[in-house]
N, C-alpha and C positions, 0 to 999 in steps of 0.2 A: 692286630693290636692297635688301639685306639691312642696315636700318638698326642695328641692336641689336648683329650678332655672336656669338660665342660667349661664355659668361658662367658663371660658377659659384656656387650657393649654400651660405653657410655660414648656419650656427645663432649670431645674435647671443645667446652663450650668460651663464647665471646670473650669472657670475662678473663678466661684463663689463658688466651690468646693474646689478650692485653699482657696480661703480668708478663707471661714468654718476653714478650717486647719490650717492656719496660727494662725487664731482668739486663735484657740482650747487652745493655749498653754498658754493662758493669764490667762483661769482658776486656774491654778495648783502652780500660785502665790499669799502671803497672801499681794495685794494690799489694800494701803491706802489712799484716795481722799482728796486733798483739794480744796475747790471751792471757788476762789477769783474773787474779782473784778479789775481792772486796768484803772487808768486815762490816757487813749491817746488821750488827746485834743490838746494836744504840737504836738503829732508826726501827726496827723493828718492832720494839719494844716501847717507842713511842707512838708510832701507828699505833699499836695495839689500847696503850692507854688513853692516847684522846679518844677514841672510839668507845671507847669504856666511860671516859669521865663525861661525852656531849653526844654521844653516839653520833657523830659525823665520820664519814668512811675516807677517811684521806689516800687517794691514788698510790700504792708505791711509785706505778709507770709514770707518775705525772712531778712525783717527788724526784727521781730518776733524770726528768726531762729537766727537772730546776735544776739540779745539779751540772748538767750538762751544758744548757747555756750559759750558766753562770762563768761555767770555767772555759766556754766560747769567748764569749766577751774580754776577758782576762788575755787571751790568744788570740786576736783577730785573724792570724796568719790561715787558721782553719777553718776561717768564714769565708773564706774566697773560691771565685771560679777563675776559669779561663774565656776569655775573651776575644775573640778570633784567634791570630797565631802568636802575637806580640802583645798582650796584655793579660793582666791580672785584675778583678775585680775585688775587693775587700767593701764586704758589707758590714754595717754598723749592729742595725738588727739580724737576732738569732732566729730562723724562721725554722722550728724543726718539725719535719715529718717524721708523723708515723703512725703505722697499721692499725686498724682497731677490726678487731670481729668481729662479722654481723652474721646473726642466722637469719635467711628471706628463704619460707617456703621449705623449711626443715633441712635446710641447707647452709652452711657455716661459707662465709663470704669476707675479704679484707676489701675496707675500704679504707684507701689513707688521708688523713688528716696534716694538715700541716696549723701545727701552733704558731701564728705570729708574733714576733717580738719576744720571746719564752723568756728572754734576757732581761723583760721589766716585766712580768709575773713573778707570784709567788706561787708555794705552794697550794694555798686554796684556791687562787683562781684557775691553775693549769688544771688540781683534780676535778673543781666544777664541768670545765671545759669537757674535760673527756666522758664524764659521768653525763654530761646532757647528749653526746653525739652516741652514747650507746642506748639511750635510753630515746633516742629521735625512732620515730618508724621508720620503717624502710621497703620500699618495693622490690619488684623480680627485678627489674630494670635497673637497679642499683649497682653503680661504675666503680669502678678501679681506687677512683677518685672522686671524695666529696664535696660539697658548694662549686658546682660546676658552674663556668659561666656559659653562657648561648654556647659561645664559638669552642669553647673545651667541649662540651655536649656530641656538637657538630663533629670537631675531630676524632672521637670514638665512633661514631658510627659509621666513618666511613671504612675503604678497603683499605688492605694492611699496608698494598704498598705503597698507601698515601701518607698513612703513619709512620712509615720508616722516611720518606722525604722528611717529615716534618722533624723526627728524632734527629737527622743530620743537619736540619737548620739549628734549632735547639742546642745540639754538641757544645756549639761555640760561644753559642750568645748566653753572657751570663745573668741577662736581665727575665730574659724567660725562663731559664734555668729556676730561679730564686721565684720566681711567680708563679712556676709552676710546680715546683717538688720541694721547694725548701731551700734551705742552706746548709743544714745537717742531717742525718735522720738517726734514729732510734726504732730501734724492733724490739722487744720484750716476750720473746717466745716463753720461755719462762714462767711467765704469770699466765701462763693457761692453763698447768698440770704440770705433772711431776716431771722433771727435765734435770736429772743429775751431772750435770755436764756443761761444756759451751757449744755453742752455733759458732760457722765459719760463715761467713756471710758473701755473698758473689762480690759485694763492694757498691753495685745499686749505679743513681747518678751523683750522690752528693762526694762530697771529698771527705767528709768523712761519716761514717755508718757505725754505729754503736749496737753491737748482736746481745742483749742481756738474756743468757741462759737462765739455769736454776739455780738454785736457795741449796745447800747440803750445810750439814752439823759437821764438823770438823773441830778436832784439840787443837787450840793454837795456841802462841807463849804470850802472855798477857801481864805488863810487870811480873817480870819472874815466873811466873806460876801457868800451868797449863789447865785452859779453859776450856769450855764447848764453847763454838761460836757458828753463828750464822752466818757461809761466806756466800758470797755473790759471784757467781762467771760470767764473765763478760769478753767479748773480745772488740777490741776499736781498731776498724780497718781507713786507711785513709791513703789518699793518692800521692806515692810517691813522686812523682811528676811534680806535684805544689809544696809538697813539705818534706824536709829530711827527718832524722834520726832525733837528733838533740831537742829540735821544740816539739815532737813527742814527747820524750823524756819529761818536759817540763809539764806539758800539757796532762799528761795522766797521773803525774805527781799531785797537781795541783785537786785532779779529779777525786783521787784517792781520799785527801784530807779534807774534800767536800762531805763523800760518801759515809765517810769513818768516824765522822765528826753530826752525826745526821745532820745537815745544814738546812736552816731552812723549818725545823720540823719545832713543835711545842714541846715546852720542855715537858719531863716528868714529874707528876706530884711529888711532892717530900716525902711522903707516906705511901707513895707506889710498891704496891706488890709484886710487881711484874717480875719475872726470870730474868735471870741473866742470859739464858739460852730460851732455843724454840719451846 
């Protein structure tokens, strides 16, 4: 009896070699999850209607990303790295990575983007942003990581266990840290298909990683009354080592009445038709 079956060989290829390594370093932090929900019935509703009223397609992911550093900046304490063994770094600017999908060659590829400054953007210029890097071409040769410079280039091509030296220098130094990955990140699994549920996320290099799952219809209590409402899952992991419990608390408080409130986003006509639900 033919125990094995039939089986097909793929090439665990460069690229996914990289991510392995990137990933690797999220181990070696004591991350902490919280798994919220979010009302974006509002913001939804207004995406939908400026698109209607100018046909301009406003990012949710890039609305998502306002939202985020807004409520960075508010909390510096979550813009920080570590610094050799006795220092903390707090940066001003909110530099946030995150993923976009690329298909090169009938094949679906993440390259991550890191949005400068997301903290003095608005929403149009964050969803411009991302709307031009999805719509850039892209070749087979296409890295982990976009706007490479020479020397980033240079260090993907070489051998891995020159890349892991480099990961252990990087660890400490908060300036290449922020140069090279960000200050925060954001992933939007979510906005690819249907994803009823949240992401747990490894924790990544930043301090703190925002996993947005999907969109579900849910009855919620809404003045008095129970409504359908569009909620949002998300889970915010971030390094226990640099932050405690409390300025969590404040920090995704603050997030909440960003999201709930679409912040950010064009109001709706007087005369808006739009649902109150999906």
């Amino acid at each position: 009896m033919d125990r094995i079956g039939q089986f097909e060989t793929k090439h665990f290829s460069k690229h996914r070699r990289d991510i392995a390594l990137f990933l690797s370093e999220g181990k070696r932090k004591h991350s902490v999850h919280a798994v919220l929900e979010f009302d974006v019935t509002e913001s939804r509703r207004r995406i939908r209607s400026h698109r209607k009223r100018t046909g301009e397609r406003l990012s949710f992911t890039g609305w998502l990303i306002t939202c985020l550093a807004h409520t960075i900046k508010d909390h510096k304490e979550f813009n920080v790295y570590r610094h050799g063994r006795r220092k903390l770094i707090i940066f001003d600017d909110v530099d946030v990575g995150v993923p976009v999908e690329r298909v090169v060659n009938g094949k679906h590829i993440t390259m991550a983007h890191i949005v400068r400054k997301a903290n003095e953007k608005n929403v149009d210029e964050i969803s411009a942003e991302i709307r031009q890097l999805q719509e850039e071409p892209v070749s087979a040769d296409t890295q982990i990581i976009g706007g490479l410079s020479r020397f980033e280039r240079f260090v993907l091509a070489t051998p891995g266990w020159f890349k892991k030296l480099l990961l252990v220098i990087m660890r400490r130094n908060a300036f290449m840290k922020k140069k090279h990955t960000g200050t925060v990140a954001l992933t939007a699994i979510g906005m690819l298909g249907t994803f009823p549920g949240w992401a747990i996320p490894l924790g990544g290099t930043a301090n703190v990683l925002v996993a947005v799952g999907g969109i579900t219809t849910q009855p919620c209590m809404v003045e008095k009354e129970i409504q359908m409402r569009d909620v949002l899952h998300v889970t915010i992991t971030f390094d226990h080592d640099l932050v405690d419990g409390g300025p969590l608390v404040r920090f995704t408080t603050q997030l909440s009445e960003l999201l709930e409130s679409a912040y950010g986003l064009p109001p709706l006509d007087i005369d808006s038709s739009e649902p109150l639900g999906v």
